[in-house]
N, C-alpha and C positions, 0 to 999 in steps of 0.2 A: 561221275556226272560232271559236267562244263560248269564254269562257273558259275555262267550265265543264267543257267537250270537251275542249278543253287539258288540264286537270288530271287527265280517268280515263285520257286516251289514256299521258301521262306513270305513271300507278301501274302502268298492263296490262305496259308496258315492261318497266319494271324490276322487274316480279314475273315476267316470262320471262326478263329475264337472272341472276336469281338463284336459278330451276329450271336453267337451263342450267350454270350455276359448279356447282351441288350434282350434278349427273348429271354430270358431267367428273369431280370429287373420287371418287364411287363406281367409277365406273369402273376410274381408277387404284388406288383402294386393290382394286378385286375383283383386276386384273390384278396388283397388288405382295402377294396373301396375305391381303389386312382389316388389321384394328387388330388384333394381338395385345394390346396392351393390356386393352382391353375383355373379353379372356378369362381372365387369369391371376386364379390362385386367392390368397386371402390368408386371414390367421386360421390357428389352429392346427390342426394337421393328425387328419385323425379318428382315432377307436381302430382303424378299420378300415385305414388308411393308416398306423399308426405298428405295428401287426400284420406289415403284408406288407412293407413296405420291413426290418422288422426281419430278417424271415425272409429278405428274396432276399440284403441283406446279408452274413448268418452266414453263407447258403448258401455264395453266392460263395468268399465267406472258405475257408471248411471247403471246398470244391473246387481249393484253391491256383489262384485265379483273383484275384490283388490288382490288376488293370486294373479286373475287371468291378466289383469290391467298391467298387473308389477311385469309379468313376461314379456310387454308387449312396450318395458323401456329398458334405457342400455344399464341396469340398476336396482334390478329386478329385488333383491336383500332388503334395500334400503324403503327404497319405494312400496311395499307391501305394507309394512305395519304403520304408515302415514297414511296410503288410502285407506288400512281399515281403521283406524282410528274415526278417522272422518263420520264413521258410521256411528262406531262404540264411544267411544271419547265425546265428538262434536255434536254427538244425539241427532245427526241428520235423518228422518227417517225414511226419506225419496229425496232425489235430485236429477232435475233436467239438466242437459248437458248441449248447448245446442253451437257447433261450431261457424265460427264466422269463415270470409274468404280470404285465403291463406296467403303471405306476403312470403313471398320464397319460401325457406323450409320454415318458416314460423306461423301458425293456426292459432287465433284470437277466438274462444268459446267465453258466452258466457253463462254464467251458475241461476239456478233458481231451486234451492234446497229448500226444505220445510224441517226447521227442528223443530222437535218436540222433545219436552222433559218437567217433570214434577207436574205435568197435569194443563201444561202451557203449549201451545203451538207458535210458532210466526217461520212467514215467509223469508229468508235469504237471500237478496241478490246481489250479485256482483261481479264484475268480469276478470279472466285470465287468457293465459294465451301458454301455449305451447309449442316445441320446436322440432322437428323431426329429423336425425342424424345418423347416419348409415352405421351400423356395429362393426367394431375395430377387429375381431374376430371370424364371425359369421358373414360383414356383408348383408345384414339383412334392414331393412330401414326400423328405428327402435323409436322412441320418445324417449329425446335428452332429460334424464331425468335430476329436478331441484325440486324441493320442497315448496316452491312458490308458484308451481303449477298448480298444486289444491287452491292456493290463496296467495295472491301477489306481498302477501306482508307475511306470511309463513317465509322464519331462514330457519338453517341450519341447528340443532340442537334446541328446537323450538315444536310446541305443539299446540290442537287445536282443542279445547275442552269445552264441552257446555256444563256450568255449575252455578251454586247461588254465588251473586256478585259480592263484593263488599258489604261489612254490617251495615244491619240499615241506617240509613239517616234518622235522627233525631230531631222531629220538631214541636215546639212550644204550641200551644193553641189556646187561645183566648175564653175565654165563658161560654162564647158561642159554640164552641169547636171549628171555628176560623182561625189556618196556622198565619200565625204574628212572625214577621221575618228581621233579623234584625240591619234587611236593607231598607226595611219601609221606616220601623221605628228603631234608628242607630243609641239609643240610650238603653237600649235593651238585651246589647248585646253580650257587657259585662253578667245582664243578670241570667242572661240563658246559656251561657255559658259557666257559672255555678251550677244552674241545675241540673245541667248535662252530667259535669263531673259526680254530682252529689246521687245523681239520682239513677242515670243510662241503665245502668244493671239490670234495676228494677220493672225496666219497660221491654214490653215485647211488639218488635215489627216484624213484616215480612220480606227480607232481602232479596232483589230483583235474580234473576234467572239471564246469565252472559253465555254469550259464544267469545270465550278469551282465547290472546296467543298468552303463552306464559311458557317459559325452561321448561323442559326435558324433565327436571326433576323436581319440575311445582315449585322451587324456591322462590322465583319471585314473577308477580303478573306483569306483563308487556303492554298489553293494552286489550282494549273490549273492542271486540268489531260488532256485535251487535247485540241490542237487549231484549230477552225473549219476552219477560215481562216485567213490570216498572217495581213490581214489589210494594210494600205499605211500609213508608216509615212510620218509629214508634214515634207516639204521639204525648207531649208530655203536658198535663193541664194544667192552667194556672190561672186564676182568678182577674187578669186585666178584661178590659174592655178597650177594643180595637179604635170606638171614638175618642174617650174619653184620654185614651192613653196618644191617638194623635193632634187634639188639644194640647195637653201637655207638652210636647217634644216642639209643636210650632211656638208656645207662650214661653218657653224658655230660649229659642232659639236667637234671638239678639239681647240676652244677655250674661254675658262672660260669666261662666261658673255659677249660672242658677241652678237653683234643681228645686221640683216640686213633687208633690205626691197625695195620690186621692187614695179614698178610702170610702167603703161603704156603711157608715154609723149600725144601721139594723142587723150587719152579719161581719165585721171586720175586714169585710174582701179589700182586697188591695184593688182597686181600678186600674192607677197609672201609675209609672214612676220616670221619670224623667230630670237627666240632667245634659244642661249647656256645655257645649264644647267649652274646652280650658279647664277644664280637674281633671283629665288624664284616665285615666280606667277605673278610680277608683270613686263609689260609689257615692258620692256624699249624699242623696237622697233619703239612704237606707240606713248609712254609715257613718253619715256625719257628726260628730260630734262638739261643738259650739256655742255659745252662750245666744238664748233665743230672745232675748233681751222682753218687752213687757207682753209678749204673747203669754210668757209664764204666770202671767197677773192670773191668769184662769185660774191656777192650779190654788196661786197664793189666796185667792177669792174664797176658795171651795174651803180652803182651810179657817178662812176670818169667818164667812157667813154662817159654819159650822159651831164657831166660836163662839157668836150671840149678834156678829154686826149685820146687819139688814140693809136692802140696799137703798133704805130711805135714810141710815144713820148719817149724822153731818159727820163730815170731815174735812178738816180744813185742806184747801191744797194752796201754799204758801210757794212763793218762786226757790226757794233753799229750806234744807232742814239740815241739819246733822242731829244723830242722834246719841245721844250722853256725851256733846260737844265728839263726838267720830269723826267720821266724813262728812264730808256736806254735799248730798246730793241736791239736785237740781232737777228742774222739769225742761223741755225740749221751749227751745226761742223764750224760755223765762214766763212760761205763762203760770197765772195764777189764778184762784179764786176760793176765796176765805170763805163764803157760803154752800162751799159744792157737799153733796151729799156722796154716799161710797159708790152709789151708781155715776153719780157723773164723773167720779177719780175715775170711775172704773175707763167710763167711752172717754173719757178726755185724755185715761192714758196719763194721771199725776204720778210722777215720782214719787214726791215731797209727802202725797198725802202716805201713799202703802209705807214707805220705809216708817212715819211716825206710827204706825199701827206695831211696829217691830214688837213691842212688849205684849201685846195680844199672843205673842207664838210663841210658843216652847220651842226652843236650841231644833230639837229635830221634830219639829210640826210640818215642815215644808216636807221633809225626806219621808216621814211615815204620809203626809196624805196624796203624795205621787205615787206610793207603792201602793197603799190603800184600797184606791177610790182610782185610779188612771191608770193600775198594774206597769209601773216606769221604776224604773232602778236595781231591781233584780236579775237583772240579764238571765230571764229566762222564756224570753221568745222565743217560740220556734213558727216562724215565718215560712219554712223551706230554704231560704238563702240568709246570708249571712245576715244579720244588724244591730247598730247599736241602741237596747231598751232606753237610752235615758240616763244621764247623772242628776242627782241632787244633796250636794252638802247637807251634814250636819256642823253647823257653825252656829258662832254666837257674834255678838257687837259686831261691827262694818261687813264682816261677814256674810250674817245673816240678814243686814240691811241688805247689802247684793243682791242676794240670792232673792229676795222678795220679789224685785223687780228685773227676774232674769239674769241677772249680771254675776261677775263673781266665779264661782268653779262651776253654776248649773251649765251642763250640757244638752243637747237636745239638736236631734234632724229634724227634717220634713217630714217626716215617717211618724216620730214620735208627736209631734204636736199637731200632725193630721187626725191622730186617734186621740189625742185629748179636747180637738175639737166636737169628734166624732162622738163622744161617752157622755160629753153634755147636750147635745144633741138627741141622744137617745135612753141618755142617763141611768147606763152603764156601759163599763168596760167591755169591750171583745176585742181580744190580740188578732193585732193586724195577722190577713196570711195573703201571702202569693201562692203558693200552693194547696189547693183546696186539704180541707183535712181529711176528709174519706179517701185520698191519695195514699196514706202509710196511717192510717189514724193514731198520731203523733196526740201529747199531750200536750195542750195547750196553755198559756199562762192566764190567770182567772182573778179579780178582785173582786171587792166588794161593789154591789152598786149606789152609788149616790143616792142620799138622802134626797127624799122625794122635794123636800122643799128646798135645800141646797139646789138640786140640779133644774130646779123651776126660774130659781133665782140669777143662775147664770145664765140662764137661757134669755132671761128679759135684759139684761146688761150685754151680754152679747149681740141681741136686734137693735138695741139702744145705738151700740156703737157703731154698727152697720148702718142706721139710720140716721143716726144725728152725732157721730160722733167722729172719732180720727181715721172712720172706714167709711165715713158717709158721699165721700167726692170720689168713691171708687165703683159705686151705680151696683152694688149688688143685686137689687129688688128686693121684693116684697118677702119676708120671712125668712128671708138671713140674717146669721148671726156671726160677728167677726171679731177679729183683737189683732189690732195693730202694734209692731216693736221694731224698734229701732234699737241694735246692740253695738256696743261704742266695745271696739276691736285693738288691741296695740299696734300700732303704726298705721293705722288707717286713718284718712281724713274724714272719711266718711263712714256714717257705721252701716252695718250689713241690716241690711232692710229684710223685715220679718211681716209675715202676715197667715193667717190661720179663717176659717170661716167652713160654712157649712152653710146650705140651702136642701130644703126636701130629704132625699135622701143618700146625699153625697155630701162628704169633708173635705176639705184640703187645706194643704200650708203649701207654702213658697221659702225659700229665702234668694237674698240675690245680693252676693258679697257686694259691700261696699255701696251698695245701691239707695243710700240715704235710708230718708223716712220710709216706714213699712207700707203706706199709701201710696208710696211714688212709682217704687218696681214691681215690688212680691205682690203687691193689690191688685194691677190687674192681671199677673201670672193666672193668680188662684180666682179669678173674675173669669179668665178665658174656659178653665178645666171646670168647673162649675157651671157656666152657662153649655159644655158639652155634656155632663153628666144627667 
């Protein structure tokens, strides 16, 4: 053969074996499916595709079908146990799903779910959007799926639960069962917050019902997207009165570190407690502890008139006395008068005359008739919150001159010499409570009651002094009874003004550091709380 021959016979060849290679290759691909390659869609998906996957989406969704929904984004694993939580977790029990008009491949829906749980219902609204993106695989248009299509504030490692919210709140309520907040009355705040700590345990409320986002693994809550229902905070009672106790807070309020306190004589309810900005958080209403200067004259009265002295006996009130040449006390601007009887020492408020009665008292006459007769020095109130019952020395010479007339080691709050207004008034003891006692029926502290003619006797020395004596320019009215004290303080020019009274069926004392005579500040403190009582 030419060579020429050679050369076409060699092309014919190999142009049939390479129709035969290309018919084998088709073959198998017709029998393996074809090239899916060659089919799959690419480019962004049409308005007509990001339309209808939006819709079969929501559908599904809104059909509590989170299998079919999960298929129908590019994430189908992740996305399934998020929409079904929605149902089981979020306690949705239906949800509308209504899409809005689509901004290129992104569809704005929004939600109107109804959860229910523990017996509660409410409506859910809120809006989301979703984005529709062609599958990197199939080509097929999917929902780009994030966790913040269920809920624009759902991320990543984050879920949606419906449970009881936070313990309940805890609040205070008044006698009425009106809760007292301690925005309205700020002196209140130190005391409701003791009785939170002391007491919270023991109170049962009902903690609201949330739709929270909170971790994956519950460790910490995120925030609350809605409250299913408000729940009942525990409610903690306590003996004030909402007037009485905002009296108080306005009659203390222009003056620096007063504090005052009512009390109800017939059952020991605490009314009010209130103190002035400038003591810091620390209570001195309840807790105070300071020389009450001649409001104490009550107590030292109860002791003399016990004694045998009446309150028509003379006794002189001299500008100075000292006594077994002691000290030599003095009466206030030097007053005096050589014919006064123990009722007018008493409204005049003589120094001079009580310290010379000293030997009238045994060493600890003052200490046993405070524990007695006015249940003070035994620290063993139980009020509900913290306070201080009361000091009173046993001493002898200058000592117990002091002490007669307030001064010296007695100590004594607002608290305390509201209830020894209070016991003469109703002429017996009942320990102050803030916290009703049917609340833990707690043991209370108990004395003796005054002797009927004692507690008659101070009662007419008490109206005296409110009427015509060192409380008489303070306008209490008709059938009150008061005792004015002025206590002389170290380093102060002026001493801490005291004052004490009772009308009808409300006590109260004041004091108001530095605030002179006990007529001048604390008078009409306990003037203001009294005419609210």
């Amino acid at each position: 053969m030419r060579t020429g021959a050679k050369a076409v016979l060699c092309l014919v060849l190999a142009g049939m074996a390479a129709l035969a290679v290309f018919g084998v290759t088709n073959i198998y691909q017709a029998l393996a499916g074809g090239n899916d390659g060659d089919d799959v869609q690419t480019g962004p998906p049409s308005a007509a595709e990001v339309r209808t996957t939006a819709r079969d989406f929501l559908a599904a969704w809104a059909d509590r079908r989170p299998a079919a929904a999960a298929r129908l984004t590019d994430y189908a694993a992740e996305a399934q146990p998020v929409l079904g939580a929605y149902f089981t977790d979020a306690r949705v029990r239906e949800v509308a799903l209504e899409p809005g008009a689509a901004k290129g491949a992104t569809v704005p829906f929004s939600v109107s779910a109804r959860v229910v749980a523990e017996g509660h219902a409410k409506t859910w609204t809120y809006d989301s959007e979703l984005t529709v993106v062609r599958g990197r695989t199939t080509g097929e248009p999917l929902v780009d799926w994030e966790s913040s299509v269920v809920h624009p504030d759902l991320a990543e490692n984050h879920r949606l639960v419906t449970r009881e919210g936070e313990t309940p709140q805890v609040v205070a309520v008044g006698a009425d069962g009106r809760t007292l907040s301690e925005e309205e009355y700020p002196s209140l705040g130190p005391v409701f917050a003791q009785l939170r700590e002391r007491y919270a345990g023991k109170l049962r409320g009902e903690p609201g019902i949330e739709v929270l986002i909170e971790q994956t693994d519950g460790a910490q809550r995120v925030r609350s997207l809605l409250r299913v229902s408000k729940g009942r905070p525990a409610k903690l009672p306590t003996t004030l009165d909402a007037g009485v106790q905002r009296a108080a807070e306005e009659a203390v309020r222009d003056h620096h570190r007063a504090s005052v306190v009512a009390v109800r004589p017939s059952t020991g309810e605490i009314l009010a407690v209130a103190n002035a900005k400038g003591g810091g958080e620390f209570n001195n209403a309840l807790q105070g502890a300071t020389a009450p200067g001649s409001t104490f004259k009550i107590i030292t009265s109860a002791a003399l008139l016990a004694g045998g002295v009446t309150p028509e006996t003379p006794v002189s009130c001299p500008r100075t006395y000292a006594h077994d040449q002691g000290m030599t006390f003095r009466n206030a601007e030097g007053a005096a008068n050589e014919d006064a009887t123990f009722a007018q020492d008493f409204a005049q408020s003589c120094n001079t005359a009580f310290v010379s009665l000293s030997d009238e008292l045994a060493d600890d006459e003052l200490a046993a008739t405070a524990r007695r007769w006015f249940g003070l020095g035994d620290d063993d109130w139980q009020s509900g919150v913290a306070t201080f019952d009361g000091g009173v020395p046993v001493g002898d010479g200058d000592e117990k001159s002091a002490a007669i007339i307030g001064q010296g080691r007695v100590q004594m709050n607002p608290l305390t010499m509201a209830s020894v207004a209070a016991t003469v008034r109703s002429g017996a003891f009942r320990q102050p409570v803030l916290l009703p006692r049917s609340f833990n029926d707690r043991d209370l502290a108990t004395a003796e009651p005054l002797p009927a003619g004692v507690a008659a006797d101070l009662r007419g020395m008490m109206e005296l002094t409110a009427a015509d004596g060192t409380a008489a320019g303070v306008g209490l009215g008709a059938g009150a009874g008061a005792k004015t004290g002025s206590a002389e303080v170290g380093g102060q020019e002026r001493p801490d003004s005291w004052f004490t009274a009772y009308r009808g069926d409300v006590a109260a004392a004041a004091v108001v550091p530095a605030g002179g005579h006990g007529s001048d500040a604390a008078g009409p403190v306990v003037k203001e709380v009294l005419a609210a009582g």
